[in-house]
C-alpha positions as a Markdown table, in Angstrom:
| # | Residue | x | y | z |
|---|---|---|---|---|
| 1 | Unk | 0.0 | 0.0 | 0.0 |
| 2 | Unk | 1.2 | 3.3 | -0.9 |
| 3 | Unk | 0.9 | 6.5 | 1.7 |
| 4 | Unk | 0.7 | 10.2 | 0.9 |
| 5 | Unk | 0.5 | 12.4 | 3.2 |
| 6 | Unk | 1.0 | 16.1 | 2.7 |
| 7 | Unk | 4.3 | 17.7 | 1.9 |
| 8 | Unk | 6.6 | 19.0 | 4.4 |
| 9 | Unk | 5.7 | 22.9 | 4.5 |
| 10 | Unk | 5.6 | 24.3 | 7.9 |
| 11 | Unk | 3.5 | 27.4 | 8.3 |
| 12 | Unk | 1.8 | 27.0 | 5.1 |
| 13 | Unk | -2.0 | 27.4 | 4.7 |
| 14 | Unk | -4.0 | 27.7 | 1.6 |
| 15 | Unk | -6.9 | 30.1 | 3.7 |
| 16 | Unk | -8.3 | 31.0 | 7.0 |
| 17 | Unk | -11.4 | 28.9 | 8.7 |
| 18 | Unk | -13.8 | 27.1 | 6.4 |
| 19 | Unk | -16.9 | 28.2 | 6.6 |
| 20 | Unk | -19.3 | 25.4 | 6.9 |
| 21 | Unk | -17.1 | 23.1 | 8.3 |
| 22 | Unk | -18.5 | 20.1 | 10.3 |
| 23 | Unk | -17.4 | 17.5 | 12.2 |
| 24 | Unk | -19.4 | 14.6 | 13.8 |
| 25 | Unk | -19.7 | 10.6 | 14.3 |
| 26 | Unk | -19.7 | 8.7 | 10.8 |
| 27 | Unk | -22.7 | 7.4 | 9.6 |
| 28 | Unk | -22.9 | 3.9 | 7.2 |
| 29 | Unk | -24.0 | 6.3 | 4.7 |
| 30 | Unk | -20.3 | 8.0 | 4.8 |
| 31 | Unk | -18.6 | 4.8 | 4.4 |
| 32 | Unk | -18.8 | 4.8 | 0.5 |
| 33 | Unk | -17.2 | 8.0 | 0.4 |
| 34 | Unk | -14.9 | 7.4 | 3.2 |
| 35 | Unk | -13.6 | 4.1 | 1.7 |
| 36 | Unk | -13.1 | 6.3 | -1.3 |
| 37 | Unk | -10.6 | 8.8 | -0.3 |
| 38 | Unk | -8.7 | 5.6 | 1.6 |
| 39 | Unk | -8.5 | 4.2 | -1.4 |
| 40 | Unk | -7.6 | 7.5 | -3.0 |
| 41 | Unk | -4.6 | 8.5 | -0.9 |
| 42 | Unk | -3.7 | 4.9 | 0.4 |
| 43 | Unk | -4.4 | 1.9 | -2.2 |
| 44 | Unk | -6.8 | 0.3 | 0.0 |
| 45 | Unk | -9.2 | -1.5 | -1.5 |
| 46 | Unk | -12.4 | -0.4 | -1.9 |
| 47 | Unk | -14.3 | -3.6 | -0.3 |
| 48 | Unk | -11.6 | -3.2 | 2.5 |
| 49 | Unk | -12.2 | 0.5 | 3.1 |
| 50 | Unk | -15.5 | 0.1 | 3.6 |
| 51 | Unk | -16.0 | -3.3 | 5.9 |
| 52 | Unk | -13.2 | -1.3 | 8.3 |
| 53 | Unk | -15.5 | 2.0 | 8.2 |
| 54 | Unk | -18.6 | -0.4 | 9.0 |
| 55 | Unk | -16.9 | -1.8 | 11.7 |
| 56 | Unk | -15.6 | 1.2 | 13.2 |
| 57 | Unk | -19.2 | 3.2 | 13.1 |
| 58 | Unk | -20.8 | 0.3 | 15.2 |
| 59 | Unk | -17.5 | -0.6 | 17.5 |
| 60 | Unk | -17.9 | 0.9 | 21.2 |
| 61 | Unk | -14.0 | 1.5 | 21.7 |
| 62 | Unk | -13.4 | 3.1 | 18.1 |
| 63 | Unk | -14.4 | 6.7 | 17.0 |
| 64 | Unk | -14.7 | 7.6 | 13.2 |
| 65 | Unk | -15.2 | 11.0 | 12.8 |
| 66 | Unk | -15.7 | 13.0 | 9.4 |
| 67 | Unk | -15.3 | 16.4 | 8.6 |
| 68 | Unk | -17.8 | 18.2 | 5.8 |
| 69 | Unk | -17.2 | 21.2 | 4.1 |
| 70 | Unk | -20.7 | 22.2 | 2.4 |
| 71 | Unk | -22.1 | 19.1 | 2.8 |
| 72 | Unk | -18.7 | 17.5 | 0.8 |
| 73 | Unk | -17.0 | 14.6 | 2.8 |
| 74 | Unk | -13.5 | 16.3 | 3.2 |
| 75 | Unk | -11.7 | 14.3 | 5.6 |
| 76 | Unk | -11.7 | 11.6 | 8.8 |
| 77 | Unk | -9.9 | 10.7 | 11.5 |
| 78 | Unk | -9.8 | 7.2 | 13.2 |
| 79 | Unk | -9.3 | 7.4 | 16.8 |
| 80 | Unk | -9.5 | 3.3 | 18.7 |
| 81 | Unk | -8.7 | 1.1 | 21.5 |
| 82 | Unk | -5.6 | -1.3 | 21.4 |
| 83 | Unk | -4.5 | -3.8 | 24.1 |
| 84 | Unk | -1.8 | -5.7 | 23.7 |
| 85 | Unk | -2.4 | -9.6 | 23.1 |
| 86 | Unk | -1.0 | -11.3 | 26.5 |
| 87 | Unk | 1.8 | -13.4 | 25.0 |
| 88 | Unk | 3.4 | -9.8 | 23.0 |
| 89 | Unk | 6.6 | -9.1 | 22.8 |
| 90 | Unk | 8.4 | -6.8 | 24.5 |
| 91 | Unk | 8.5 | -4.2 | 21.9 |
| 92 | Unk | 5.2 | -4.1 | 21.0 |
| 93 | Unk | 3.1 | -1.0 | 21.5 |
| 94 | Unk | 1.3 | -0.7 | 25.7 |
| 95 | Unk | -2.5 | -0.7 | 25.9 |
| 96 | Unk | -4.2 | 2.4 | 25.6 |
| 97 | Unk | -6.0 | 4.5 | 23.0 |
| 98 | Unk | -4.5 | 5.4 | 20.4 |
| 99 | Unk | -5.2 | 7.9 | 17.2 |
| 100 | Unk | -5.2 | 5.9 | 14.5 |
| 101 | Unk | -4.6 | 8.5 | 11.2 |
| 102 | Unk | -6.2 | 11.5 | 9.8 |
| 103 | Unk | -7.0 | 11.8 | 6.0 |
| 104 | Unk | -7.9 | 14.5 | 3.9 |
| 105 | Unk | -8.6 | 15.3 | 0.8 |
| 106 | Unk | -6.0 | 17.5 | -1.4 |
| 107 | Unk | -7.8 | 19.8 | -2.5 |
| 108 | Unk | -9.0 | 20.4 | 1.5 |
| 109 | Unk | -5.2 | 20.4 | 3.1 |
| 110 | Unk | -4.0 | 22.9 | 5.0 |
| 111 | Unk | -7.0 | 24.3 | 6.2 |
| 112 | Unk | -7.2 | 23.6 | 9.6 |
| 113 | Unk | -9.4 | 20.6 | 9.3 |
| 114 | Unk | -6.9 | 17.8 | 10.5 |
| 115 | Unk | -5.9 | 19.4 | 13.5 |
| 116 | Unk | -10.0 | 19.9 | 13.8 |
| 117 | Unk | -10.4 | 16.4 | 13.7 |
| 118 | Unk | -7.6 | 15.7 | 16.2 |
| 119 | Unk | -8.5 | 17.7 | 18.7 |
| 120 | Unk | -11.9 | 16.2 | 18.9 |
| 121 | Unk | -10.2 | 12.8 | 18.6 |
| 122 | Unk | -8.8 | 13.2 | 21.7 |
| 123 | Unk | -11.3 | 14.9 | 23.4 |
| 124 | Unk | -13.2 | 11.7 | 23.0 |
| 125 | Unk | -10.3 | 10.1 | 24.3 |
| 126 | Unk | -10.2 | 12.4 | 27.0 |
| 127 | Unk | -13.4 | 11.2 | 28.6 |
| 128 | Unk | -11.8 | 7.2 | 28.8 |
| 129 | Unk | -8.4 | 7.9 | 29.4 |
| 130 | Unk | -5.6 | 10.1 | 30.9 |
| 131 | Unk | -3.1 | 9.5 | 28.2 |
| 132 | Unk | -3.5 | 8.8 | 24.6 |
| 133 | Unk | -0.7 | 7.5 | 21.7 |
| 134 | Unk | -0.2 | 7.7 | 18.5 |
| 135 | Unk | 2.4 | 6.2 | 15.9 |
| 136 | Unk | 4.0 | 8.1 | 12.7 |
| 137 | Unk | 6.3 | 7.3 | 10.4 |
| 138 | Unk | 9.9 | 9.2 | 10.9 |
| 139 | Unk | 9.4 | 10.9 | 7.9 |
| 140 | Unk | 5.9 | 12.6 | 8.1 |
| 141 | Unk | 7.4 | 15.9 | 9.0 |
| 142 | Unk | 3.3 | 17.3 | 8.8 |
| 143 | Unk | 1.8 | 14.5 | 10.8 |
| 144 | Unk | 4.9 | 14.6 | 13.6 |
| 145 | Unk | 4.3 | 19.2 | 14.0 |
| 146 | Unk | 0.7 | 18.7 | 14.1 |
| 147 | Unk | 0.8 | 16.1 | 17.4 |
| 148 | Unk | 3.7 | 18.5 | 18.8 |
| 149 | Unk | 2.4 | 21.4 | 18.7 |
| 150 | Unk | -0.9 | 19.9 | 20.9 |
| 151 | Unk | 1.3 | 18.0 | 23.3 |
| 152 | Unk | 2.5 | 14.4 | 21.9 |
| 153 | Unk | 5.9 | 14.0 | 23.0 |
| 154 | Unk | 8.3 | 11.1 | 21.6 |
| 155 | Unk | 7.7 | 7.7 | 24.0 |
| 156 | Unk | 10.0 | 5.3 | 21.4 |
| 157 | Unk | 11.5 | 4.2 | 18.2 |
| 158 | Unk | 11.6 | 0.6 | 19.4 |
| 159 | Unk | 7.5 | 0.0 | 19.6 |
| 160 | Unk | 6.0 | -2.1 | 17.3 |
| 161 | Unk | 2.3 | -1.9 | 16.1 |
| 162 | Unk | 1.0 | -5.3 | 15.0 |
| 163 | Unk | -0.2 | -4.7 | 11.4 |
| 164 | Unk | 1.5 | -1.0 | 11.1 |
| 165 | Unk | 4.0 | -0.5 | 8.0 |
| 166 | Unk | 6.8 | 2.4 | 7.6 |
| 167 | Unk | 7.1 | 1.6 | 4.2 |
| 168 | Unk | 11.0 | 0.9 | 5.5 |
| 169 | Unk | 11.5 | 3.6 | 7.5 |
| 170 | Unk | 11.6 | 3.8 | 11.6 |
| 171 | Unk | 8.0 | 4.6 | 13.1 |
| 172 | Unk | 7.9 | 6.9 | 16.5 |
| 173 | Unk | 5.6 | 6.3 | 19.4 |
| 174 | Unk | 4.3 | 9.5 | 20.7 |
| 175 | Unk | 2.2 | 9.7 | 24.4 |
| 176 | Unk | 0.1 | 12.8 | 25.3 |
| 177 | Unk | -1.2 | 13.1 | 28.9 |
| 178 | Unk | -4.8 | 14.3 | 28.5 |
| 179 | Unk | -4.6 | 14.7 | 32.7 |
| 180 | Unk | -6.0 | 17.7 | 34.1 |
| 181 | Unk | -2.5 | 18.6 | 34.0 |
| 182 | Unk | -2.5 | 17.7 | 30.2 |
| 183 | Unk | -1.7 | 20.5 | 27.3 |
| 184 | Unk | -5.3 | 22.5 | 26.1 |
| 185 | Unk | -7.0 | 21.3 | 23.3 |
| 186 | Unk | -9.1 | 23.7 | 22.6 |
């Protein structure tokens, strides 16, 4: 599977707040679309795209959230809970929940929308747990300034994800503590 995530430009945005932006639970009825931009920026298959969205709209530990721009399925953002499996390696990623990926359509980047869909991620997160994870490749620049900036700090290069690919490079584990200590989200 191929992954394309937006080009390293720090700073850069293409506009200011979208008006008629709107982010809420996915519906079955967004999982034809949804399975249409995985398949768009990823490779996944379509029939694959859309059994994991079905999934995910009925799971109680998962959260699929979309983002609409005038009605126009712009973006998601997977957000789930993992425990490890008892016999797991060492090296394989704790329990917890963990965001799982934010995609957007090009022609919506850079406007604010997948750090949108982040912070309600983990606002959802917020209300199960005190910490959350995520796991990037080395290389996604974008993906690795966005979690910074609202908190994620670097746990490991050693973790391991069952089913996670870095396409051959290293993958980072990043932690934020959502405590009432925890970084704003707002």
């Amino acid at each position: 599977m191929r992954s394309h995530w937006a080009t390293y430009r720090p700073g850069e945005r293409r506009g200011s707040a979208l008006p008629g932006l709107d982010i809420r639970p996915a519906e079955f009825a967004d999982c034809a679309d949804i399975a249409a931009i995985a398949h768009e920026r990823d490779g996944v298959p379509l029939a694959e795209a859309q059994t994991r969205c079905e999934s995910d709209v009925v799971h109680a530990d998962r959260l699929l959230l979309v983002a609409t721009v005038g009605g126009e399925l712009a973006a998601f953002g997977r957000a789930a809970r993992w425990q490890r499996p008892s016999d797991a390696p060492n090296d394989v990623a704790p329990d917890g929940w963990y965001l799982l990926g934010v995609v957007v359509r090009n022609r919506w980047r850079r406007r604010g929308i997948g750090l949108e869909l982040t912070r309600q991620r983990l606002e959802w997160i917020r209300y199960r747990a005190d910490e959350a994870y995520y796991f990037a490749n080395a290389q996604n620049r974008s993906s690795i300034d966005l979690h910074k900036q609202l908190g994620f700090v670097e746990v490991s290069r050693d973790s391991v994800f069952p089913g996670a690919s870095f396409d051959g490079c290293e993958g980072i584990l990043f932690r934020m503590d959502l405590s009432s200590g925890g970084h704003e989200l707002a």
